[in-house]
Backbone as a chain_set.jsonl record, in Angstrom:
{"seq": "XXXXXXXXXXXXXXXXXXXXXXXXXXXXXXXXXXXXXXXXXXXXXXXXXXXXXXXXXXXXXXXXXXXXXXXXXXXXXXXXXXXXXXXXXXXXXXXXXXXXXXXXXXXXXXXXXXXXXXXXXXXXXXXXXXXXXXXXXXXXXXXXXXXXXXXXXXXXXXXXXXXXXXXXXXXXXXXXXXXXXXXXXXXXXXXXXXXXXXXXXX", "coords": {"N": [[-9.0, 20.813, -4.707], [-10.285, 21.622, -1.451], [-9.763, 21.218, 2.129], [-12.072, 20.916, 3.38], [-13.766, 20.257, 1.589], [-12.988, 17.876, 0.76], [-13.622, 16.038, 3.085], [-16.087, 16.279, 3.167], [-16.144, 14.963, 0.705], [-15.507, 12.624, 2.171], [-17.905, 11.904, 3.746], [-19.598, 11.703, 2.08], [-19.57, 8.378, 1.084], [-20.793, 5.881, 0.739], [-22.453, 3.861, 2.987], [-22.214, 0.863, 3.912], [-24.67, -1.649, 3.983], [-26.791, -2.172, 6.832], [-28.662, -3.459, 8.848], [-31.198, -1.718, 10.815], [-31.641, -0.986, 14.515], [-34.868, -0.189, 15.667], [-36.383, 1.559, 17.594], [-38.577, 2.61, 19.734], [-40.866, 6.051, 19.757], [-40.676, 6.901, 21.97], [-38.513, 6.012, 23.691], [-36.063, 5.04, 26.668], [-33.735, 4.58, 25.453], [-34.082, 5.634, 22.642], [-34.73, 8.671, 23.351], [-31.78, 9.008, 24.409], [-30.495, 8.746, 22.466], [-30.805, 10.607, 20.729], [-30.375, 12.708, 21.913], [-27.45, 12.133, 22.061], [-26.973, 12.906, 19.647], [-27.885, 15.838, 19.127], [-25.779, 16.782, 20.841], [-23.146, 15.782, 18.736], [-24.091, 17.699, 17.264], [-23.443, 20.086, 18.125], [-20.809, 20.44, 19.603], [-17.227, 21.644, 18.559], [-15.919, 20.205, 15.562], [-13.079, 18.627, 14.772], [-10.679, 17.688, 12.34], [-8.669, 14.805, 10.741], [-5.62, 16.325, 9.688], [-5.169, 17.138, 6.362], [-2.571, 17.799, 5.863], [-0.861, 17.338, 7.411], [1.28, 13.801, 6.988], [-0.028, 11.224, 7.089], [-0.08, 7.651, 7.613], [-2.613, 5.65, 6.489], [-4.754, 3.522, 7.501], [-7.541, 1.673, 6.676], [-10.916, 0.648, 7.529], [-13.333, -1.818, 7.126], [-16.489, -2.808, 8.118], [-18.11, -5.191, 6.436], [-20.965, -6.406, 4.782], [-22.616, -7.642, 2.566], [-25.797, -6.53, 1.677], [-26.733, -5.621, -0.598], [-27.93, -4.276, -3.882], [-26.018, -4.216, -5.759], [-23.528, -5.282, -7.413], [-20.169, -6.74, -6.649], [-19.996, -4.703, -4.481], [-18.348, -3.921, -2.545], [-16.019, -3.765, -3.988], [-16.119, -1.539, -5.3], [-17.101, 0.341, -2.953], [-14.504, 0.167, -1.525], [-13.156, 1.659, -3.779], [-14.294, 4.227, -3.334], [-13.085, 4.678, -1.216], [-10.505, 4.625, -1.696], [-10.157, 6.792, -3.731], [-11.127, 9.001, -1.929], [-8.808, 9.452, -0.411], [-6.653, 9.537, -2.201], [-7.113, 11.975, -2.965], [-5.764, 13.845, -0.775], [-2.459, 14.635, -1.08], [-0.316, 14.038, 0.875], [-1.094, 11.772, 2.356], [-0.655, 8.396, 2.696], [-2.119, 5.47, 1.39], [-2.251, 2.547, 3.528], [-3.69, -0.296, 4.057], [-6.268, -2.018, 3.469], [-8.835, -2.615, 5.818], [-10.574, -5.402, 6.165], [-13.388, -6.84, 7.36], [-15.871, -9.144, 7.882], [-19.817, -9.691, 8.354], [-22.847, -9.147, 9.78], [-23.901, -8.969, 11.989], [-24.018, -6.087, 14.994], [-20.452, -5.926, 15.456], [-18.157, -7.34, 17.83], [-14.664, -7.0, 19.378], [-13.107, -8.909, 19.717], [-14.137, -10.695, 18.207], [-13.051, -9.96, 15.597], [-11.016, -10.462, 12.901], [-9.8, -8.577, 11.375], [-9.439, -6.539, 12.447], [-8.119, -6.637, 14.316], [-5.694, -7.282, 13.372], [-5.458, -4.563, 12.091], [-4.685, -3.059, 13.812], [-2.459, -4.389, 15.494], [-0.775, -3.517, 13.336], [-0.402, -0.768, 13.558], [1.019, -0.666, 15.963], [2.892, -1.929, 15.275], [3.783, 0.872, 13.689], [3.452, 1.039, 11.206], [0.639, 2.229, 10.414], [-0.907, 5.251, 11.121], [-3.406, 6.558, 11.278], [-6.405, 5.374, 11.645], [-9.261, 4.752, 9.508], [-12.437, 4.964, 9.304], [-16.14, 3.738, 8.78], [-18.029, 4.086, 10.734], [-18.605, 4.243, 14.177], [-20.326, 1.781, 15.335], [-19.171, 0.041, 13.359], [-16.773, -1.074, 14.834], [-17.368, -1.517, 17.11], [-19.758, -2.855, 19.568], [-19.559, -1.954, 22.081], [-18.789, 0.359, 23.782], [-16.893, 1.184, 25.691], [-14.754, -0.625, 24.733], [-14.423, 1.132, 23.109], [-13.687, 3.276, 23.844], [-11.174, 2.597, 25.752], [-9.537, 1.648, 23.53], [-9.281, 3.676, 21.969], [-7.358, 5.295, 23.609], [-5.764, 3.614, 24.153], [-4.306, 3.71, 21.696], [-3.589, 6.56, 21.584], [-1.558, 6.674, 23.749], [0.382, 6.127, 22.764], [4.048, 6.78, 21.623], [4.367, 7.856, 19.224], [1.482, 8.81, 18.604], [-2.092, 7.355, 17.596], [-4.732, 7.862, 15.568], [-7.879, 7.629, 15.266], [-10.292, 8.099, 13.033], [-13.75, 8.267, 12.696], [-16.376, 8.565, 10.213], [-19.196, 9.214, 9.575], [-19.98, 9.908, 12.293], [-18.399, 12.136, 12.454], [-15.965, 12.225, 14.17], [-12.943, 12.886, 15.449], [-10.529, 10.934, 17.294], [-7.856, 12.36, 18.035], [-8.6, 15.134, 18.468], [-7.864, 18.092, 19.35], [-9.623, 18.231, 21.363], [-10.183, 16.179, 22.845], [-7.056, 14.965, 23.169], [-5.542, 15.682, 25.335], [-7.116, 14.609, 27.554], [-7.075, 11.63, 26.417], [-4.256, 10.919, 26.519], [-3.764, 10.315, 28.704], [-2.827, 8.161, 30.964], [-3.087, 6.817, 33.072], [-4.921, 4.156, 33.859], [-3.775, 2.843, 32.173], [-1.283, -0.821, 33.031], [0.944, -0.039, 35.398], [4.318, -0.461, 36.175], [4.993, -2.5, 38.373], [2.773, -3.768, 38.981], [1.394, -7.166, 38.978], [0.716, -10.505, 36.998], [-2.247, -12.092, 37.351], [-2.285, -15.89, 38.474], [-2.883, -19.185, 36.397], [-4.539, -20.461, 37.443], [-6.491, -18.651, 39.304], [-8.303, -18.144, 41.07], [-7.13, -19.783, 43.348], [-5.414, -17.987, 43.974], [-6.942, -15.694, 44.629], [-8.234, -16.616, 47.103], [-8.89, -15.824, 50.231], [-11.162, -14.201, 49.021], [-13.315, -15.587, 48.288], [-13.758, -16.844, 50.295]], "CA": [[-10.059, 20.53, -3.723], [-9.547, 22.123, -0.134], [-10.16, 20.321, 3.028], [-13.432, 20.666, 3.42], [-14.897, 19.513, 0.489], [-12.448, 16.577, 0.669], [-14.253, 15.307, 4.298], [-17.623, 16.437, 2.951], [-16.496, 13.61, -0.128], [-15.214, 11.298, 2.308], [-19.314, 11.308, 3.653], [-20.445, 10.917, 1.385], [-19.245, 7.359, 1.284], [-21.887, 5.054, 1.108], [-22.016, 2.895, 4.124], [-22.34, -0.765, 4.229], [-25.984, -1.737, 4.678], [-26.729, -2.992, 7.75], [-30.463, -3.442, 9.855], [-30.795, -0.734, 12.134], [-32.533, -1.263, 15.343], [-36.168, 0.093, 15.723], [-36.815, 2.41, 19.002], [-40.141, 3.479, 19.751], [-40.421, 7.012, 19.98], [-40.488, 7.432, 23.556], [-38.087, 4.843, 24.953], [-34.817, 5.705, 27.004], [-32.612, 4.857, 24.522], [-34.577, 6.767, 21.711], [-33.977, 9.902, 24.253], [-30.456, 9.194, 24.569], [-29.523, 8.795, 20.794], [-31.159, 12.019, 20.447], [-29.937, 14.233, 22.699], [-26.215, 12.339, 21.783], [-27.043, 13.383, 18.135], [-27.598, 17.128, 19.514], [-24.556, 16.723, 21.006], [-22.643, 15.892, 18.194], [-23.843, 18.907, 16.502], [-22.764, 21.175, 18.985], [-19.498, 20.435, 19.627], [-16.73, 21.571, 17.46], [-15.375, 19.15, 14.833], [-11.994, 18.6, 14.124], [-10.542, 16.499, 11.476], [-7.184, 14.807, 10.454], [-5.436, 17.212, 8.96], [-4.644, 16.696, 4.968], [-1.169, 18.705, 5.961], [0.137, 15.779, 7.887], [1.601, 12.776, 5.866], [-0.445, 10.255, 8.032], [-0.154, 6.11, 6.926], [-3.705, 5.018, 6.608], [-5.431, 1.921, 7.498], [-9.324, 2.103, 6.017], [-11.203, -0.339, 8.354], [-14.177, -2.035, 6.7], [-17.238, -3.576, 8.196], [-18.65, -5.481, 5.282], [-22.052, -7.517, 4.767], [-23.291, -7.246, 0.951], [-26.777, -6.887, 1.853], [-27.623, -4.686, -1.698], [-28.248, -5.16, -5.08], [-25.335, -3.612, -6.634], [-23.074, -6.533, -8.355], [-19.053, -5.97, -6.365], [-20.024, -3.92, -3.853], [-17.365, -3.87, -2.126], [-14.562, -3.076, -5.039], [-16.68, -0.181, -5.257], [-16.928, 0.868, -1.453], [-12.999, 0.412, -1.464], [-12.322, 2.542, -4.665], [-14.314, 5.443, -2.953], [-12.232, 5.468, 0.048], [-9.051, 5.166, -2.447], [-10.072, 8.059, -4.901], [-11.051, 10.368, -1.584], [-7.391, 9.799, 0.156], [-6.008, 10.114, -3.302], [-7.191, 13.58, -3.015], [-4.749, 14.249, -0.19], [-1.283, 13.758, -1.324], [0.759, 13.482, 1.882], [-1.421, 10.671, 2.851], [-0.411, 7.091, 2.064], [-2.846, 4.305, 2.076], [-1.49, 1.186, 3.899], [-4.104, -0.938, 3.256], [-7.928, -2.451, 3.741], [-8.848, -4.167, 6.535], [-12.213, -5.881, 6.241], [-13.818, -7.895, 8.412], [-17.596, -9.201, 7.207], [-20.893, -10.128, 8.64], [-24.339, -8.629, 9.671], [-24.443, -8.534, 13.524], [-22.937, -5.202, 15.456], [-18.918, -6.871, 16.147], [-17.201, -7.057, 19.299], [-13.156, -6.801, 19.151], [-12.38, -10.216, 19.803], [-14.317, -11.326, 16.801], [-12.671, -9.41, 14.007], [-9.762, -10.862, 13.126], [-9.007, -7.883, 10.591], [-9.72, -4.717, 13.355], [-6.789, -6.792, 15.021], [-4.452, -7.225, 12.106], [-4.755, -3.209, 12.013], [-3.932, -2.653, 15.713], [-0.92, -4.744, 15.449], [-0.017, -2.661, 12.471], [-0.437, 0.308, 14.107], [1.301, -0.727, 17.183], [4.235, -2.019, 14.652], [4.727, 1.413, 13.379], [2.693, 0.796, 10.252], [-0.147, 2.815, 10.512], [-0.758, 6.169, 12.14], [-4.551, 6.766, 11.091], [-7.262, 4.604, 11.471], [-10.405, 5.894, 8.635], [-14.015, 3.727, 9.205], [-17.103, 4.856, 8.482], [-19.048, 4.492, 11.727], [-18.409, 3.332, 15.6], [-20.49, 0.394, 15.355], [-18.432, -1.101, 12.846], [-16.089, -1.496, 15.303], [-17.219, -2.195, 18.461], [-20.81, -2.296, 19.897], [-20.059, -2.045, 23.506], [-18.208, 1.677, 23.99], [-15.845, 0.898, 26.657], [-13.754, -1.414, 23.935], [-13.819, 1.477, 21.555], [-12.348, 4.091, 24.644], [-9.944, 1.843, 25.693], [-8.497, 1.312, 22.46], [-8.665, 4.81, 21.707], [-7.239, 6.001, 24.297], [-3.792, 3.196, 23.98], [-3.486, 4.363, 20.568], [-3.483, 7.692, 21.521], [-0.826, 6.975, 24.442], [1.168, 5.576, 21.889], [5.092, 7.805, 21.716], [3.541, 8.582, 17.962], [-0.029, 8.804, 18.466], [-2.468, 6.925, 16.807], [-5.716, 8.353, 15.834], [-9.578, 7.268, 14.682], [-11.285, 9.102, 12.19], [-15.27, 7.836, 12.39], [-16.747, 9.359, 9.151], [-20.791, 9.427, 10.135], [-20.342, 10.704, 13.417], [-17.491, 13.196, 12.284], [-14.862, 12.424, 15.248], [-11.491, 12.394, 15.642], [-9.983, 10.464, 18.485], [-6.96, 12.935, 18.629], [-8.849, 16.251, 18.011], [-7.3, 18.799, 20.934], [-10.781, 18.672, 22.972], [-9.585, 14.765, 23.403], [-6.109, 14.868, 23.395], [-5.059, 15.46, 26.822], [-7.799, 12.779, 28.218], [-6.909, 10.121, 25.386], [-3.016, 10.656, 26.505], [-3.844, 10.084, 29.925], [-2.15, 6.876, 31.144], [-3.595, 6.117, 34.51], [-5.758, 3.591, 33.592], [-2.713, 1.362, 31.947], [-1.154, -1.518, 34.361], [2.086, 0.214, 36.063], [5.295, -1.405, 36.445], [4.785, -3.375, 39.558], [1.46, -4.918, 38.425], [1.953, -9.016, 38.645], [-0.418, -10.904, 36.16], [-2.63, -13.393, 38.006], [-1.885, -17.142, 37.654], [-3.804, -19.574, 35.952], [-5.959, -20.982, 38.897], [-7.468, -17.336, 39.808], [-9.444, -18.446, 42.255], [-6.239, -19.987, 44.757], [-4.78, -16.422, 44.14], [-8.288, -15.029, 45.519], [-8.801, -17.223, 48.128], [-9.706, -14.758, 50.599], [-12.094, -12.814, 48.501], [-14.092, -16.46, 48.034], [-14.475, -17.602, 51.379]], "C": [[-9.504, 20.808, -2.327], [-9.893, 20.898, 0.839], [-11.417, 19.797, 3.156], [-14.037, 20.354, 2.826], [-14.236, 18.066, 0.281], [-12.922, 15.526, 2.124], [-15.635, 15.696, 4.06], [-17.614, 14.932, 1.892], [-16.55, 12.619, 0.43], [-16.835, 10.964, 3.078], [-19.749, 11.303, 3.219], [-20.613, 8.991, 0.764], [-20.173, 6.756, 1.138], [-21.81, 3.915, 2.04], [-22.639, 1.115, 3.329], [-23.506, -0.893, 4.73], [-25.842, -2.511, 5.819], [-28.564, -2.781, 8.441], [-30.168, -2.666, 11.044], [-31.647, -1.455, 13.111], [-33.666, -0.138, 15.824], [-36.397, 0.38, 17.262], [-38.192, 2.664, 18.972], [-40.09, 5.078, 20.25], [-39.961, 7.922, 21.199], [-39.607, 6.783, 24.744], [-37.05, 5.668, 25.138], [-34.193, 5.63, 25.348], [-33.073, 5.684, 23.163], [-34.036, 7.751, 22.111], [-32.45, 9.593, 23.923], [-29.541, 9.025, 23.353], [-29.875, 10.217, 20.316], [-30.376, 12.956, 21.201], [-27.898, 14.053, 22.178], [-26.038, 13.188, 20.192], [-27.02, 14.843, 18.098], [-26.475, 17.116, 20.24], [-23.654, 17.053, 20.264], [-22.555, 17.022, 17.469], [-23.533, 20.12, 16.894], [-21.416, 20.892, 19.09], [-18.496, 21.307, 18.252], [-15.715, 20.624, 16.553], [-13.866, 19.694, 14.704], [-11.775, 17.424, 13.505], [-9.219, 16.07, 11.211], [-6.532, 15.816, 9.579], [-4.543, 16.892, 7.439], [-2.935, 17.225, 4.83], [-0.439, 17.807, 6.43], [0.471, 14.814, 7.067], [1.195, 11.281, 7.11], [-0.092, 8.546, 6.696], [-1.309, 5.611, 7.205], [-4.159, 3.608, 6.585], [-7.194, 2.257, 7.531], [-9.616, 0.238, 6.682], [-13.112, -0.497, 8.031], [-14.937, -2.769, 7.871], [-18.066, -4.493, 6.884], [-19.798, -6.278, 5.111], [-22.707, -6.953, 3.629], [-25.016, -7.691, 1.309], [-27.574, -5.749, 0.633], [-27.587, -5.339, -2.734], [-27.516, -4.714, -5.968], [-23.752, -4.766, -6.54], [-21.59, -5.808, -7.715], [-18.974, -4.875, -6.203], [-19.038, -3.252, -3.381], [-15.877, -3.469, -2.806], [-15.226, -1.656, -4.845], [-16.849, 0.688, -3.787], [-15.639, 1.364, -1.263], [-12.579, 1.687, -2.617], [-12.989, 4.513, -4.23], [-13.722, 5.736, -2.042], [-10.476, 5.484, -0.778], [-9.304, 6.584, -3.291], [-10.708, 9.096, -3.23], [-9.632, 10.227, -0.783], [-6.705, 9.997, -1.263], [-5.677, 11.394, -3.427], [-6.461, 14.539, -1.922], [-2.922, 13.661, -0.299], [-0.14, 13.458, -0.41], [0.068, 12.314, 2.778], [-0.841, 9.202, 2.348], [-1.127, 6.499, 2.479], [-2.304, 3.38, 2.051], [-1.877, 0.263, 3.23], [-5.491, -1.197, 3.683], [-7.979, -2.944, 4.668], [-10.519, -4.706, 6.673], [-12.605, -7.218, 6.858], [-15.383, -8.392, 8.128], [-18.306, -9.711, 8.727], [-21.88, -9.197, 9.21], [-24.383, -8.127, 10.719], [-23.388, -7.337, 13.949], [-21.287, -6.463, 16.192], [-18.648, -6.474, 17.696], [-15.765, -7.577, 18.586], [-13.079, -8.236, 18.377], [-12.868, -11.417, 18.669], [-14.578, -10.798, 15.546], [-10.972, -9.351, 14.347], [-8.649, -9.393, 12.461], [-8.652, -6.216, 11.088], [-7.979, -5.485, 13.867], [-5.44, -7.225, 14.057], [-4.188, -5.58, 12.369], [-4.261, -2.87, 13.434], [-2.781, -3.045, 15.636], [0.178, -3.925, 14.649], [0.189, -1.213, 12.937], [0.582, 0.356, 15.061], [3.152, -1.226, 16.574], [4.687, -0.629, 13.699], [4.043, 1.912, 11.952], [1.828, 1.666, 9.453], [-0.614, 3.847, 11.229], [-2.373, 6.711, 11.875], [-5.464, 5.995, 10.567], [-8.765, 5.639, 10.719], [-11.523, 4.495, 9.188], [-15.179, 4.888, 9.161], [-18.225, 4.834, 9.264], [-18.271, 3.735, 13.437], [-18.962, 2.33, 15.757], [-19.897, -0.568, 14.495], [-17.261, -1.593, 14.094], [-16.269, -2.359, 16.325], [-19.092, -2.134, 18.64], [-20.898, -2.26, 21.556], [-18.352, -0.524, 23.675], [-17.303, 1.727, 24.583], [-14.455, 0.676, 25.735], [-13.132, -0.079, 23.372], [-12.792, 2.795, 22.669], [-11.138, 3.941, 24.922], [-8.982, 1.553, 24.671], [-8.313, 2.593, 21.563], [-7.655, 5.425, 22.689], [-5.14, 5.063, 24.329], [-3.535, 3.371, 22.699], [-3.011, 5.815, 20.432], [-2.049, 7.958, 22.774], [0.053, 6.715, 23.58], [2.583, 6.68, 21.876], [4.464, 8.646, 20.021], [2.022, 8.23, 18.02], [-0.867, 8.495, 17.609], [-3.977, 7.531, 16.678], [-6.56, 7.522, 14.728], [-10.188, 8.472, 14.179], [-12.825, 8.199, 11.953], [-16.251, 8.864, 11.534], [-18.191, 10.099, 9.631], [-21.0, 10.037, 11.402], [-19.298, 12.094, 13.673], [-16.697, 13.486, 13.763], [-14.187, 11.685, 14.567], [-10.858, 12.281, 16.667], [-8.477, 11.311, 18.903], [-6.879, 14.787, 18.32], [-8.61, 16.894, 19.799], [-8.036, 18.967, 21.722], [-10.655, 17.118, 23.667], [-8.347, 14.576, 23.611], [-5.448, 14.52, 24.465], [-5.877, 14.422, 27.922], [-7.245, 11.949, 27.893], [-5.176, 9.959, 25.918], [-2.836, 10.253, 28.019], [-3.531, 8.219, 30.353], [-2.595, 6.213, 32.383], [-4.246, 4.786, 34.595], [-4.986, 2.176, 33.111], [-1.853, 0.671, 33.209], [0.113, -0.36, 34.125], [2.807, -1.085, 36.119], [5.105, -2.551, 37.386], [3.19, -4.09, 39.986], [2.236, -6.407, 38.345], [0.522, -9.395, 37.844], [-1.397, -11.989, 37.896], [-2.298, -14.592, 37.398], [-3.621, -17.51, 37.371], [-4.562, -19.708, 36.78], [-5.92, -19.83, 39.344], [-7.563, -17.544, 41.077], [-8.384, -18.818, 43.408], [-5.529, -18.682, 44.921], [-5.639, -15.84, 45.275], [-8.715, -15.563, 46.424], [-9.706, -17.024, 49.144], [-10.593, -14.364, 50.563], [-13.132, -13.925, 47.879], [-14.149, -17.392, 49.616], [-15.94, -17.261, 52.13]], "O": [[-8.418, 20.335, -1.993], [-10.239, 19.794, 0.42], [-11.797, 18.629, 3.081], [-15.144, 20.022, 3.251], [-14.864, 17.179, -0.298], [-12.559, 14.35, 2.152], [-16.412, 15.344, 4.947], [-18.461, 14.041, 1.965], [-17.184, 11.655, 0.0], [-17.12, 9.767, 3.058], [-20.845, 10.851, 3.553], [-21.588, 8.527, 0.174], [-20.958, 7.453, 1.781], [-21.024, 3.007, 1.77], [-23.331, 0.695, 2.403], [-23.704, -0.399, 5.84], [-24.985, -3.388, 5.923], [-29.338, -1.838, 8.274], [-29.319, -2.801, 11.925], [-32.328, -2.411, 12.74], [-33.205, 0.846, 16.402], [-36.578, -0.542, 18.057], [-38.777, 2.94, 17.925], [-39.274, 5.35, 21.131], [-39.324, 8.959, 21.383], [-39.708, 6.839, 25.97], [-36.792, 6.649, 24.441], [-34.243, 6.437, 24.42], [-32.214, 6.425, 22.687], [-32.965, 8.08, 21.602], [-32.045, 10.168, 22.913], [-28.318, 9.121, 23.251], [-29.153, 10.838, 19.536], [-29.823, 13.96, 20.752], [-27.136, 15.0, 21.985], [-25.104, 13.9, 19.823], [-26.304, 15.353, 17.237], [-26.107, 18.254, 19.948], [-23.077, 18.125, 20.444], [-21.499, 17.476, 17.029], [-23.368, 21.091, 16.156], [-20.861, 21.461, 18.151], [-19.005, 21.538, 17.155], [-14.624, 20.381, 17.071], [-13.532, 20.871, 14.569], [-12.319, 16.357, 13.79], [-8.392, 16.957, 11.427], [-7.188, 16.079, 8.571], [-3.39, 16.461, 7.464], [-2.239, 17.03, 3.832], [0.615, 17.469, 5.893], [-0.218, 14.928, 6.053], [1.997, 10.592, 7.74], [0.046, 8.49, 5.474], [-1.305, 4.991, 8.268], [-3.914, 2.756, 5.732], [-7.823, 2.963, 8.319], [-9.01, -0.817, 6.497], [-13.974, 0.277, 8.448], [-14.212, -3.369, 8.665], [-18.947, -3.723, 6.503], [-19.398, -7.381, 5.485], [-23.308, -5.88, 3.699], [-25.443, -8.843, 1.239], [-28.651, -5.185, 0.83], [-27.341, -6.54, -2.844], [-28.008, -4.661, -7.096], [-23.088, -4.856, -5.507], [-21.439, -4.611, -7.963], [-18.413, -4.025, -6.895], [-18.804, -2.091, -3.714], [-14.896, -2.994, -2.234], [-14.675, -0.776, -4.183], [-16.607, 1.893, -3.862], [-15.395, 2.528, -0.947], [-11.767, 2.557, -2.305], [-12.489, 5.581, -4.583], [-13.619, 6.928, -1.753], [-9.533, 6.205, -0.45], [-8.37, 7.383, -3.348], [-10.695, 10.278, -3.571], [-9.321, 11.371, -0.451], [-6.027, 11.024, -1.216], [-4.628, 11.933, -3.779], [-6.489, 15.764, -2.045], [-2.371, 12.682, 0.206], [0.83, 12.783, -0.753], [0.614, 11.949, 3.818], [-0.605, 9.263, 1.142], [-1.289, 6.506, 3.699], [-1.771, 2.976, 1.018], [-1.297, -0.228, 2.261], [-5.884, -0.314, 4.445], [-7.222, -3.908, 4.779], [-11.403, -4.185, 7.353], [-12.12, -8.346, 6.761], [-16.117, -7.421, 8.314], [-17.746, -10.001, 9.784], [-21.471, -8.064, 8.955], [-24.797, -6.973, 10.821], [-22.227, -7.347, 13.539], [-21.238, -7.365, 17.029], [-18.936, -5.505, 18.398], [-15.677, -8.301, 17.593], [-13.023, -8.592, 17.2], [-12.354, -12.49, 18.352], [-15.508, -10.895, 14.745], [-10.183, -8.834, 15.138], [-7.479, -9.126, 12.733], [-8.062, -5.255, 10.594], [-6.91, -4.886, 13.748], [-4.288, -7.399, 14.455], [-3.088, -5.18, 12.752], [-3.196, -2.318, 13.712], [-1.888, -2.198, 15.687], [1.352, -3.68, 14.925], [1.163, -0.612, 12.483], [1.167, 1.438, 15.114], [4.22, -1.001, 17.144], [5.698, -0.734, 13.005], [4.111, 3.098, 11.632], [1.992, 1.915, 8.259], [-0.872, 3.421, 12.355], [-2.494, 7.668, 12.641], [-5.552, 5.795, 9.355], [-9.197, 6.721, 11.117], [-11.221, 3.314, 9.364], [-15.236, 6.103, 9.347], [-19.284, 5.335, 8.886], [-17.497, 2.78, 13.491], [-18.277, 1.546, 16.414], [-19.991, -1.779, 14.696], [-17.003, -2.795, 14.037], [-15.741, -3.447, 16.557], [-19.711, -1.401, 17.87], [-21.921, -2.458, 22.211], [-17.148, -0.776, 23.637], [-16.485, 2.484, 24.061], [-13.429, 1.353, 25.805], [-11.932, 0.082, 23.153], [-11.636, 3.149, 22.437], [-10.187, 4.662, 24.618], [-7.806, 1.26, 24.888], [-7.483, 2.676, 20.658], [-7.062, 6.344, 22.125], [-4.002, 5.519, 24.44], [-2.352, 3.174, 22.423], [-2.291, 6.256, 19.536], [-1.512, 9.063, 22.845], [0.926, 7.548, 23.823], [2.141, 7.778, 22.213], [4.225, 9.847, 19.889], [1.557, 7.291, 17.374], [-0.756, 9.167, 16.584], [-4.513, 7.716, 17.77], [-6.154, 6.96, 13.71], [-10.494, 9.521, 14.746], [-12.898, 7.478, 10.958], [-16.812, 9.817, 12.076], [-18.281, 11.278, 9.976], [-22.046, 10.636, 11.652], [-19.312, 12.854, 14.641], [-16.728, 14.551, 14.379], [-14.264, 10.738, 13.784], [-10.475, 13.318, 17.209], [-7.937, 11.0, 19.965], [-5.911, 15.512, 18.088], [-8.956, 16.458, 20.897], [-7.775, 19.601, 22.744], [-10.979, 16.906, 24.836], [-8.268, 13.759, 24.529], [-4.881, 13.447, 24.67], [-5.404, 13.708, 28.807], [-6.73, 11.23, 28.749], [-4.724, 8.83, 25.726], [-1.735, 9.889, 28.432], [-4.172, 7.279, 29.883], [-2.385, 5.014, 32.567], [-4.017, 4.243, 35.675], [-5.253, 1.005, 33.382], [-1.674, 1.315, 34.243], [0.319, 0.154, 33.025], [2.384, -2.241, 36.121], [5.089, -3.663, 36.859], [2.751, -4.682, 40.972], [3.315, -6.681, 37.82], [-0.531, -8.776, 37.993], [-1.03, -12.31, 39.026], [-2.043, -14.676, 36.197], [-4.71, -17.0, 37.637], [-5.458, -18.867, 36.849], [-4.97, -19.812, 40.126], [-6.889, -17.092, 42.002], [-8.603, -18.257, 44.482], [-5.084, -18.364, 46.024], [-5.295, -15.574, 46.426], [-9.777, -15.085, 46.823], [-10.812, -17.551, 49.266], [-11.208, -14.03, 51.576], [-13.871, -13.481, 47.0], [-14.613, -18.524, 49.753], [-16.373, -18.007, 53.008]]}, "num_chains": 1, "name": "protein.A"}
């Protein structure tokens, strides 16, 4: 099985049900999922490459909202039998995080188990099978692409459904871009803020 039919299996994936949200046909954001959706299909895709010997971490959203009896063994054994099908991959391990509503970071304990792992060395390719599992506010998901990607071994996001890769060479040189992290001679603020800011509250 070549590449391409091995990232055509991995969408086929079946996602994790979830309740979409209902646009009307004419609102902004209707427009602006559309035109990103023509977007996406313009661009050109790149994908991890099955030639690399990446360490995978497969990053679940999970909420059993079907009618098929251990869903979830079954979700997992299709993302094991399509990395199977690349043999310089190793899968690390699962990380699943449940419930219904789009997540934010700070409440998934198991997005931040894989970061740590990543950040220990662990893991060098994050797989999920959409951007709202992760995050639903875009900023989070730049930012945390963008310090896995400064990383001395670079860490990259593969998002199945929208077919990006956070370290495909039309992102690369942005995502490695460091400006944005504190510099040396950054001081934290103390606890009481506000007597720091004094000034900037009178």
């Amino acid at each position: 099985m070549n590449e391409i039919e091995i990232f055509k299996k991995m969408n086929e994936i079946v996602e994790t049900p979830q309740f979409s949200i209902i646009f009307s046909e004419d609102s902004e954001q209707s427009r602006k999922i559309t035109e990103h959706k023509e977007w996406l299909g313009r661009i050109r895709h790149e994908r991890p490459s099955t030639e690399v010997p990446y360490k995978v971490g497969i990053y679940i959203r999970y909420f059993n909202q079907t009618k098929y009896e251990d869903y979830l063994s079954y979700h997992k054994k299709q993302f094991t039998d399509t990395v199977n099908l690349c043999p310089n991959w190793t899968l690390v391990d699962f990380y699943i995080d449940e419930g219904s509503g789009t997540p934010n970071m700070e409440s998934s304990p198991e997005w931040t188990r894989l970061l740590n792992d990543c950040f220990d060395g662990k893991v060098d390719l994050i797989i999920t099978q959409k951007v709202s599992n992760v995050s639903k506010r875009i900023y989070e998901i730049t930012l945390c692409a963008r310090l896995l990607a400064a990383q001395n071994h670079p860490i990259g996001i593969y998002f199945i459904s929208e077919d990006v890769f956070t370290l495909a060479s039309y992102y690369r040189e942005d995502l490695r871009d460091t400006y944005f992290l504190p510099s040396p001679d950054w001081k934290t603020l103390p606890d009481d803020e506000y007597k720091a800011r004094d000034l900037l509250h009178d």
